[in-house]
N, C-alpha and C positions, 0 to 999 in steps of 0.2 A: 184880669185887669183890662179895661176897654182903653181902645188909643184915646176915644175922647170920653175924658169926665169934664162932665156938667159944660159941656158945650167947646174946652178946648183943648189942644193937642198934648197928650203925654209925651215928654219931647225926651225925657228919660227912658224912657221903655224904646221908645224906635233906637236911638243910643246904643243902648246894649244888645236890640235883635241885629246892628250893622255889626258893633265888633264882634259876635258869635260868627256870621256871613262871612268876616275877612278871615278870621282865623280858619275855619274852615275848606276855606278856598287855595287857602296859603298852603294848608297840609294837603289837599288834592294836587298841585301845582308844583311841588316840589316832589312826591311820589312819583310822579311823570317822568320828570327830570330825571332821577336816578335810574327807571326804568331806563328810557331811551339810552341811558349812559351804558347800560349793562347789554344790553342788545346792540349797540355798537362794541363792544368788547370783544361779546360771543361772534360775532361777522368777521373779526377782525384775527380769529385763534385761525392756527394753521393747519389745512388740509391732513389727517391722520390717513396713512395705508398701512394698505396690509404688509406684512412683513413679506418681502421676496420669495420664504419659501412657501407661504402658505399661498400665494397666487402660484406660484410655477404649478405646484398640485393639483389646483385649479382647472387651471389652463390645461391639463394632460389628462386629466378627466373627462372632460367636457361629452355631453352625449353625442357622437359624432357616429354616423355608417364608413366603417371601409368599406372599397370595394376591389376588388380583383378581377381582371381582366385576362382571362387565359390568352395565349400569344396567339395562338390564330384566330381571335378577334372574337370566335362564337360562343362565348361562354362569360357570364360575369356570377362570381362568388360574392356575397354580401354579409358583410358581419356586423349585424347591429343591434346596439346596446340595448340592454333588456332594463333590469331593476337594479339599481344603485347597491351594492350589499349594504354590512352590516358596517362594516369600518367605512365605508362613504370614499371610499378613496379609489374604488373600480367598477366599472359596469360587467353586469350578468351579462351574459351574450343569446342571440337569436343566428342562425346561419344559415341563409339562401342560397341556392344556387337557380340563375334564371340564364334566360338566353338572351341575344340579345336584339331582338325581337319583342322582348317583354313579358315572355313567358317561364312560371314558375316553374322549375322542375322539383326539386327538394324543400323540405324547411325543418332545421330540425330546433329546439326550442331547451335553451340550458339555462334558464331561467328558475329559481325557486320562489315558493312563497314567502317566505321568512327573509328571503336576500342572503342567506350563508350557507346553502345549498345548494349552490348554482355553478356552473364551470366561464372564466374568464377566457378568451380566448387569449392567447401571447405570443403564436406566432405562425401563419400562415402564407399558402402560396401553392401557386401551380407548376408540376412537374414541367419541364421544359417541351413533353409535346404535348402538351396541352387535354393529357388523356385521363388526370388524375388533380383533385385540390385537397392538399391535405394540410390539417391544422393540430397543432399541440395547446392544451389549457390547461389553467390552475384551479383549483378550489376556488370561489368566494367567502371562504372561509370557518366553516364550519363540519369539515371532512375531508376524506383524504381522497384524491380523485385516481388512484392508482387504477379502478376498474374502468378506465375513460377517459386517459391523458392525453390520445389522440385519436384522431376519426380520418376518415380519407373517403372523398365521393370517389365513386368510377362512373365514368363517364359513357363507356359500354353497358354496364348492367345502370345504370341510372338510379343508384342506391348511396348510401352513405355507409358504410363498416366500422364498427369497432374495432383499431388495429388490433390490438393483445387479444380480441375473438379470432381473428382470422390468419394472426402472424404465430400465436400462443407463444409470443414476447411483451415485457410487462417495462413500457420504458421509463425512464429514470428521471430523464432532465424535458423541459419543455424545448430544449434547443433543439433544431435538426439542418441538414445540408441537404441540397442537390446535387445530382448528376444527371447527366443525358443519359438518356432520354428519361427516363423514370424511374432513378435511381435514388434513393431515398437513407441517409444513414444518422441512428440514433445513439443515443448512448442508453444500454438495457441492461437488466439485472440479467447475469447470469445463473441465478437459482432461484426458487420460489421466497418470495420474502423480499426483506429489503437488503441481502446479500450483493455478492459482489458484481462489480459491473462491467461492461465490456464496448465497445464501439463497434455497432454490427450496421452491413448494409443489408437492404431490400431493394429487389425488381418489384415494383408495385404489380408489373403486367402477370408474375408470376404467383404473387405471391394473393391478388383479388380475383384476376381474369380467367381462372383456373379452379375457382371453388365448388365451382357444380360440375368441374367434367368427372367423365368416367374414370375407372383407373383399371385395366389391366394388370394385373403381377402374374409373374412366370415365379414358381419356387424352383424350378429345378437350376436354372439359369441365373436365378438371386437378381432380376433387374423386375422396372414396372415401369408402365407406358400411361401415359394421364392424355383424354381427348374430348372433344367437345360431348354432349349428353345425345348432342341428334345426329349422331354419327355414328357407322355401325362395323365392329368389330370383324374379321374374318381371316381364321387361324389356316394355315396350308400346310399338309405333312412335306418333309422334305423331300428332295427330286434325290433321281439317281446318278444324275449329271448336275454338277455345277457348271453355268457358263462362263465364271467369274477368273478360272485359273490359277492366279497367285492368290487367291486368298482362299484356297482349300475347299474343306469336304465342306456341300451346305446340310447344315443340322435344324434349319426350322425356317420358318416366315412366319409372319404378321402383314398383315395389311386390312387399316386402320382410313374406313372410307366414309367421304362426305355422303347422307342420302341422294338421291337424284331426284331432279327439279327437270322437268322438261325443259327443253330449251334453254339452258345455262350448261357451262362448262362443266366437269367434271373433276372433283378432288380426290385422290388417292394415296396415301403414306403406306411405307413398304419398311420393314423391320427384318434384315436378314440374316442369320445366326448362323456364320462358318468355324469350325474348328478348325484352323490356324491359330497357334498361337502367338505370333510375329504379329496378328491384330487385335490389338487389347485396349483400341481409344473409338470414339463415334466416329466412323467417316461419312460425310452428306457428299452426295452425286445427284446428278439432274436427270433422271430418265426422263421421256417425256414425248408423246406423239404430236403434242406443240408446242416446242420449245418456246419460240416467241411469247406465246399465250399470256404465260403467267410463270414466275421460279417462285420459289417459297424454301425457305430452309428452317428447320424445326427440331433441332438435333437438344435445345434448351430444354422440351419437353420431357425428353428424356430422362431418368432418375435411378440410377444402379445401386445396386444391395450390398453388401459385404462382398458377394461371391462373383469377382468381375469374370463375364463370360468371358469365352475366348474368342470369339472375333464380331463384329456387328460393322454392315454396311446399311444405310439409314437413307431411302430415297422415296419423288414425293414424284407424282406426275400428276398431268389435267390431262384428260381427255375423253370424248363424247362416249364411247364404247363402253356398253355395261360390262361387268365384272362376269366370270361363272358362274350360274347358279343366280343369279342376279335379275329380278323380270325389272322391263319397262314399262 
């Protein structure tokens, strides 16, 4: 239909194309409205949180580095979070120890693939002199971490130890206490298995700083002597004269000496076996051609068998003069 027939305006037809246009306009115009009403609604609802416990969790998870600070300043331990496990509720652990200086000494990595083979650290820290940092962990969840619950740097050998390798104690709980100097006490099974338990202490100095020495055992006398690897052993028959007096007939010696190093002091331990029987405990005395020099007392070393000898006097000296038998 054209707007003009035969020269003039269909006034009908424009008519009906306006109210289709109002109508139209009307329903775009009020969809608006409603909209804008519902978008002021939703602006207007209140702020939803989390529940309490689910942020505390949160919040204690968080990927964060400890660090640790041995007390005499030169040392910092680092324990930082590796892979998220499997429950999302703890971090895999990474353990550093550098100096502080910036230099890495260690790094050992408890991290799994999967996230549930991995070990948590739980509780760490440094022996009070500063000589040892040892730490207890858990599973990440997918195994039992009894071959690996705790580990302990030394600071001497510059290594990290598997305790239950070096203590052959298998311990129990992740908890543990200090003592001075480096005194370390767990709660362990006392049988193989998951049997019964006991609250046992550890000298770390003795029980890591002593794994590669030598060891001497006497069977006749039922004792054994443990000493450094680069130190040299040297057995002396006994004299016919003891010069000791009250502590009887002498029945042997030891003497257990540092190599010699030009131009440094001179270390020497001395193990002397009297029959008296009135001496049945370690006595340490200080011989010594400089006394000033240097004391050392090492009687801890020491380790006796069932068959306690009957007397021992235990002495250490320094001094420049090779031994018998001994070249310079």
């Amino acid at each position: 239909m054209s707007l003009l027939t035969q020269g003039k305006t269909n006034w009908k037809y424009i008519l009906i194309v306006m109210i289709l246009a109002l109508i139209v306009s009307g329903g775009i115009l009020g969809y608006l409205r409603y909209f804008k009403k519902e978008i002021i609604l939703i602006s207007q609802l209140p702020e939803v949180k989390k529940p309490e416990k689910i942020a505390e969790e949160e919040r204690t998870t968080e990927k964060k580095i400890k660090t640790y600070q041995s007390s005499d300043g030169f040392l910092i331990a680092k324990v930082i979070p590796g892979k998220k496990n499997q429950l999302g509720n703890a971090w895999e652990s990474i353990v550093e120890i550098w100096t502080n200086d910036g230099k890495l000494l260690q790094k050992k990595n408890y991290t799994s693939e999967d996230g549930d083979h991995g070990l948590v650290i739980a509780q760490a820290a440094w022996t009070p002199d500063s000589q040892f940092f040892i730490y207890s962990a858990y599973s990440s969840g997918g195994h039992q971490p009894w071959f690996s619950r705790v580990h302990v740097y030394s600071r001497s050998c510059d290594k990290i130890y598997n305790f239950k390798e070096v203590s052959g104690f298998t311990v129990a709980r992740d908890e543990f206490t200090m003592a001075t100097p480096d005194i370390v006490t767990f709660t362990v099974y006392t049988s193989p298995g998951m049997g019964p338990t006991a609250t046992k202490s550890f000298k770390l100095s003795d029980v890591i700083n002593t794994l590669n020495w030598k060891v001497y055992r006497n069977e006749k006398y039922g004792f054994e002597i443990k000493y450094p690897k680069n130190w040299k052993l040297w057995i002396t028959q006994p004299d016919e004269f003891s010069p000791y007096g009250d502590w009887g007939e002498q029945i042997g010696e030891l003497a257990i000496f540092q190599s010699r190093v030009i131009g440094k002091p001179y270390c020497e331990f001395h193990l002397t076996i009297y029959s008296n029987p009135k001496n049945l405990s370690i006595r340490d005395f200080w011989r010594a051609r400089l006394p000033e020099v240097y004391k050392f007392k090492s009687s801890e070393n020491i380790i006796f068998g069932e068959n306690q000898i009957s007397g021992v006097k235990f002495s250490m000296e320094r001094t420049d003069q090779p031994l018998p038998n001994e070249s310079t």
